[in-house]
C-alpha positions in Angstrom: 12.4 -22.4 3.8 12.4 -18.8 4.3 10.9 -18.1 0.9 7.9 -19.7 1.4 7.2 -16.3 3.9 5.9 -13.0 2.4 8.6 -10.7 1.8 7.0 -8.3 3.1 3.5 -6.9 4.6 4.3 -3.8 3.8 0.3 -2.3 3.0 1.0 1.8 2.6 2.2 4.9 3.6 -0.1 7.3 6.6 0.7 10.9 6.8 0.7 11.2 11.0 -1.0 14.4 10.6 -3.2 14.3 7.8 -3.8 11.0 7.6 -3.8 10.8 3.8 -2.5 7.2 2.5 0.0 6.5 0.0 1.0 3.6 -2.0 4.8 2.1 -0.6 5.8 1.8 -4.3 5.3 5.6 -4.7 8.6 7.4 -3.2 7.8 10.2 -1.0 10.1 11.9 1.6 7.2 13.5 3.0 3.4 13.8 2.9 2.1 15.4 -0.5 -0.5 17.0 1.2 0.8 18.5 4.2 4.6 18.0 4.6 4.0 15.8 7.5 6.0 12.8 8.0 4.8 9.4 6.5 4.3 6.4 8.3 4.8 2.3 7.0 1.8 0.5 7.9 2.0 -3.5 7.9 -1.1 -5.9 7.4 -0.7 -7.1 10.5 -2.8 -9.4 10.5 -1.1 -11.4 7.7 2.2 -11.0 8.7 0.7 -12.8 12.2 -0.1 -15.7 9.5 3.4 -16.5 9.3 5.4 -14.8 11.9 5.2 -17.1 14.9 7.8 -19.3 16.9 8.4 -22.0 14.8 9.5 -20.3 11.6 11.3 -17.7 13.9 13.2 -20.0 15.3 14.7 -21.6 11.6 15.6 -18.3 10.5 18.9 -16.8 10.4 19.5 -14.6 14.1 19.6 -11.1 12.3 17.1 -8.1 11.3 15.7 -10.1 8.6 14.5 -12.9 10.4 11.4 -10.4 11.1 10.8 -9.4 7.1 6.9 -9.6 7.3 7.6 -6.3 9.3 10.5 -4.7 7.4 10.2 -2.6 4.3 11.3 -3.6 1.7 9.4 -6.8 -0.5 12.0 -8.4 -2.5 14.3 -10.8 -1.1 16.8 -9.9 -3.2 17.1 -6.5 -2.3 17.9 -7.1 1.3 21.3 -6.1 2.2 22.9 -7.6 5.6 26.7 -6.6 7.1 25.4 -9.3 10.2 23.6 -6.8 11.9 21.2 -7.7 14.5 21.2 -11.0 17.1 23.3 -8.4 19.6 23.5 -10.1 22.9 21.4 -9.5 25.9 24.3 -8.7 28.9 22.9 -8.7 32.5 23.6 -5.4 34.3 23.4 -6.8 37.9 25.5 -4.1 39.9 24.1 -1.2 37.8 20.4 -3.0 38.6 21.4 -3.0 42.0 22.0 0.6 41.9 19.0 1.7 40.4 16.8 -0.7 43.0 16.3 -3.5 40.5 16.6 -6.9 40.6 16.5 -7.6 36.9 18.6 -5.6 34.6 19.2 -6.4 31.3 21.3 -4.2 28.9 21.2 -4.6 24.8 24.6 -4.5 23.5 23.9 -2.8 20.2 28.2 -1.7 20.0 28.4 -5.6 18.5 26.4 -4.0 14.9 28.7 -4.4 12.0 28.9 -0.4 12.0 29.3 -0.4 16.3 25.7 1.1 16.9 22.2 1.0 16.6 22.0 2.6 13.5 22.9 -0.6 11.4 19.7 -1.9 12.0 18.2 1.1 10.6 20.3 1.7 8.0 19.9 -1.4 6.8 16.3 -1.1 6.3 16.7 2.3 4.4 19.5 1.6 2.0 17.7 -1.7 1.4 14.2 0.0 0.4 16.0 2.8 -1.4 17.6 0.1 -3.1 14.2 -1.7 -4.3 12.6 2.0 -5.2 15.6 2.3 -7.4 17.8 5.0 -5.9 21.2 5.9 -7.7 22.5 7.6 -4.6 22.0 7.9 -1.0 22.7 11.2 1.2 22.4 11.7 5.2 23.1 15.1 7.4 25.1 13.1 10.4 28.4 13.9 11.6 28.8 10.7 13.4 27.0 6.8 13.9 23.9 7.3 11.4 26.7 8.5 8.5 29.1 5.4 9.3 26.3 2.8 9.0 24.4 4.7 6.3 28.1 4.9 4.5 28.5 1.2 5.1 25.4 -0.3 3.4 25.7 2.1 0.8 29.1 0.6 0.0 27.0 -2.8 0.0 24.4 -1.3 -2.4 27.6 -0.1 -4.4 25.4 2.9 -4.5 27.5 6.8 -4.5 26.7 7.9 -0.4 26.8 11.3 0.5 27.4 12.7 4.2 26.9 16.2 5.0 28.1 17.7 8.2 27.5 21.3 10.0 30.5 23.2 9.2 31.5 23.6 13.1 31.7 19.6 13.4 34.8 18.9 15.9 37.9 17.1 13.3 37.7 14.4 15.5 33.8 13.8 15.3 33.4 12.8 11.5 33.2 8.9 11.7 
């Protein structure tokens, strides 16, 4: 069922500053023109063709269940370690304390990599994937290198990590 849905809506790169536009098939770390950083932008309105409840609610409870807004177009290049579908968890006494009566807290530590940077991560390694990258690198001396070092693995693409040379020993992940 799922691959009767676009892959993606990816439409183009925007320079935030310059505005200049790119094609998304082009790699580009940043804007040619400036040096500004680039921007996906999604036809929205297509995506809205197909992303609604009912095909939302067949798909499997993980970041790709929203691929009209992810970037990267070919099924097949979509890696997945489970990430996503982390549970809502209902912070009443820590509501309480801050004077509200609803409180609810996203428990991103239940990511295959323990953070938020799976979903992320993910996305990247999946794109550089599809663009054809033969290696990936990342300055992080903590969650972003784990997950980035994880999908990579996935990929079976070489990762790279590069840390500041006063890290802590016990901060590299």
């Amino acid at each position: 069922m799922e691959q009767a849905f676009p892959a993606s809506c990816l439409a183009g790169l925007r320079c935030t500053s310059c505005g200049a536009t790119y094609s998304a098939d082009e790699v580009h770390t940043t804007c040619p023109a400036c040096g500004k950083v680039l921007f996906a932008e999604y036809d929205l309105a297509r995506a809205g063709q197909t992303l609604t409840r009912e095909p939302l609610r067949s798909r499997p409870w993980t970041l790709w269940r929203y691929h009209e807004l992810m970037p990267v177009r070919d099924p097949a290049s979509r890696l997945t370690l489970g990430e996503g579908g982390t549970p809502l968890l209902r912070g009443e006494r820590l509501g309480q304390a801050l004077g509200l009566s609803r409180l609810w807290l996203k428990d991103e530590s239940q990511n295959p990599t323990g953070s938020f940077k799976a979903r992320g991560l993910a996305a990247a390694i999946s794109r550089a994937k599809e663009l054809g990258a033969r290696a990936v690198a990342i300055p992080s001396a903590g969650n972003a290198a784990a997950a980035m070092s994880a999908y990579a693995a996935r990929a079976g693409l070489p990762a790279y990590v590069f840390m500041p040379e006063d890290t802590p020993a016990a901060m590299p992940a």
